[in-house]
C-alpha positions in Angstrom: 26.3 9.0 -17.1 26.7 11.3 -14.1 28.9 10.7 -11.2 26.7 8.9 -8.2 28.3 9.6 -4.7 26.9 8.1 -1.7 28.2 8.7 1.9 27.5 4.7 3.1 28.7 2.9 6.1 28.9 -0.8 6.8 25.9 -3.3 7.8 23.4 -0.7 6.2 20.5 -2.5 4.9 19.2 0.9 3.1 23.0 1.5 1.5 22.8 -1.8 -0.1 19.4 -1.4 -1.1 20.4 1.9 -3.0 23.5 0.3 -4.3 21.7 -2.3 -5.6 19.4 -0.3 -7.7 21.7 2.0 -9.1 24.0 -1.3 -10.1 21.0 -2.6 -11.5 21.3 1.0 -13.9 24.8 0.0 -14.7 25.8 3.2 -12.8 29.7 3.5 -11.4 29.6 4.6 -7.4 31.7 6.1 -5.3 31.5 5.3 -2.0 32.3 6.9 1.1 31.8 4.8 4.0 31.6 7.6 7.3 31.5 4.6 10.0 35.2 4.8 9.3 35.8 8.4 8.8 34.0 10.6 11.2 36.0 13.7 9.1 33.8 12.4 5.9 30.4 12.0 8.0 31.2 16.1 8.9 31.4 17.0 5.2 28.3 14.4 4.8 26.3 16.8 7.1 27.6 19.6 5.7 26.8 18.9 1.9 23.4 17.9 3.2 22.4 20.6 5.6 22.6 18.6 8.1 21.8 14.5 7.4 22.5 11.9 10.1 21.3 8.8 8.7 22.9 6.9 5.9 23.2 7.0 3.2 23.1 10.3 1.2 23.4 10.0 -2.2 24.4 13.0 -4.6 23.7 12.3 -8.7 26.5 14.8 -10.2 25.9 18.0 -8.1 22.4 17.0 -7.3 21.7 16.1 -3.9 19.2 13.1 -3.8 18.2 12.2 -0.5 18.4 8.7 1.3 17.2 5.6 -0.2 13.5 6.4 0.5 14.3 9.2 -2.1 16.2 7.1 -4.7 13.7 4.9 -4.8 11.0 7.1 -5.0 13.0 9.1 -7.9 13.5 5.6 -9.9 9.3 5.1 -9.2 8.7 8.5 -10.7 11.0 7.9 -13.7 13.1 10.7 -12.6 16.0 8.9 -11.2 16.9 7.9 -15.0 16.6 11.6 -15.8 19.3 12.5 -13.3 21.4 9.9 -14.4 21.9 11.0 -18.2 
């Protein structure tokens, strides 16, 4: 499987959401939470072209959106796509 990074930050219901799912796909995550790193929540908006909201989730070097995206990738079928 493909690396998952998502840029996260604590007490987000829509970061747990996405974690959940992609646990739920046995997938390994790394997580970079930006409430504690502003220096990380720069490169977050960089990589993104500009994203404020958490999180951002990149599958390998494909950038994925929010969790309105991930789960509408997993709806679609595509999300499992991505992840092989």
């Amino acid at each position: 499987m493909k690396q998952v990074l998502m840029y996260m930050g604590d007490y987000c219901s829509h970061c747990k959401s996405a974690k959940s799912l992609l646990e739920s796909k046995n997938v390994e995550i790394k997580e970079i939470d930006v409430s504690k790193n502003p220096n990380k929540r720069d490169e977050m908006q960089e990589r993104t072209g500009g994203a404020k909201t958490i999180p951002q989730i990149f599958i390998g070097d494909h950038y994925i959106g929010g969790n309105a995206e991930l789960q509408a990738a997993n709806r679609s079928g595509e999300l499992d796509k991505l992840l092989t």
